[in-house]
C-alpha positions in Angstrom: -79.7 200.3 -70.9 -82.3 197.8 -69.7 -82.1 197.0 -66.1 -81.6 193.5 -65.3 -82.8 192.1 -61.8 -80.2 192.1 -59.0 -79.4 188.2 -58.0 -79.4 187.9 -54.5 -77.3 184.9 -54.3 -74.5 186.6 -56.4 -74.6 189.9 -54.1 -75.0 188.3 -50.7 -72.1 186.0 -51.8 -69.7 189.2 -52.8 -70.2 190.9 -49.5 -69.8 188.1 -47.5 -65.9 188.7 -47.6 -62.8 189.5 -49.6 -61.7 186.4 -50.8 -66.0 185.8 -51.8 -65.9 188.5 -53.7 -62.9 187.8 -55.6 -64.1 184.4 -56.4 -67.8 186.0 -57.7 -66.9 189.9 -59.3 -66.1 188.4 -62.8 -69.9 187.3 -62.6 -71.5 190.2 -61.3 -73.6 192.8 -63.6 -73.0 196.4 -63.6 -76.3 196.6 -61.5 -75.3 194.1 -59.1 -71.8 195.9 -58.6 -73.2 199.4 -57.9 -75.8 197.8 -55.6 -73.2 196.2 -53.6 -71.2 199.5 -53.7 -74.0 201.3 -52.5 -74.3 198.7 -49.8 -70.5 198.4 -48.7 -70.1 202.5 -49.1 -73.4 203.1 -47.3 -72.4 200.7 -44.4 -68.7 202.5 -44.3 -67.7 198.9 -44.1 -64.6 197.6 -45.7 -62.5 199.8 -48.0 -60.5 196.9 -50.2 -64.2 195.7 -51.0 -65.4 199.3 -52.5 -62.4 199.8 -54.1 -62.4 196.4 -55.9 -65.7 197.4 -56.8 -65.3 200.5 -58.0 -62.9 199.2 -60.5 -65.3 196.6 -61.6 -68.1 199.6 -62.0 -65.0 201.4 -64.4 -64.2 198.6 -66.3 -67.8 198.0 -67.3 -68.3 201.8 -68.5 -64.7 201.6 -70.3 -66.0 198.9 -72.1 -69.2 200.6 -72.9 -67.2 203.9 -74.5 -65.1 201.7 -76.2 -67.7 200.2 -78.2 -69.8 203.3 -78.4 -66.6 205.2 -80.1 -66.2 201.8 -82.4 -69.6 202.2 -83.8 -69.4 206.2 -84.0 -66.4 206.3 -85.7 -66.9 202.9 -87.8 -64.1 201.5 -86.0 -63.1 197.7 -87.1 -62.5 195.7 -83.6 -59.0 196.0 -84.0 -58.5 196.7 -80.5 -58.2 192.9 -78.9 -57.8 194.1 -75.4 -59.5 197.5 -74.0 -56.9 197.7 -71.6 -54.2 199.0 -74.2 -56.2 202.3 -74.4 
């Protein structure tokens, strides 16, 4: 997976607080999440943050699998929402 540059603006703006980050996750990349997670985690700073995060970081590597097992197996893209796995 190619690395795509972290955007300050979008990170500063997700740690800045809760209600931020709420407003901003649905934007970030999976790059941007883990480096605020490293951030928040490293900092032992606010646990509703990392664990918003963290769930962000697992939805991105669901969808990943998900489409990795589609193309191994020569799945259609029957499934319309991941979340029913």
């Amino acid at each position: 997976m190619a690395r795509s540059p972290i955007r300050k603006f979008h990170t500063g703006r997700a740690l800045e607080s809760v209600s931020a980050l709420v407003g901003i996750l649905h934007e970030l990349t999976e790059e941007e999440v883990h480096h605020c997670l490293r951030i928040e985690a490293g900092a032992q700073r606010r646990k509703a943050v990392i664990q918003m995060l963290v769930r962000r970081a697992v939805r991105f590597n669901r969808q990943r699998f998900l489409k990795q097992l589609m193309e191994k197996y020569d799945v259609p893209h029957i499934l319309e929402d991941p979340e029913q796995c």
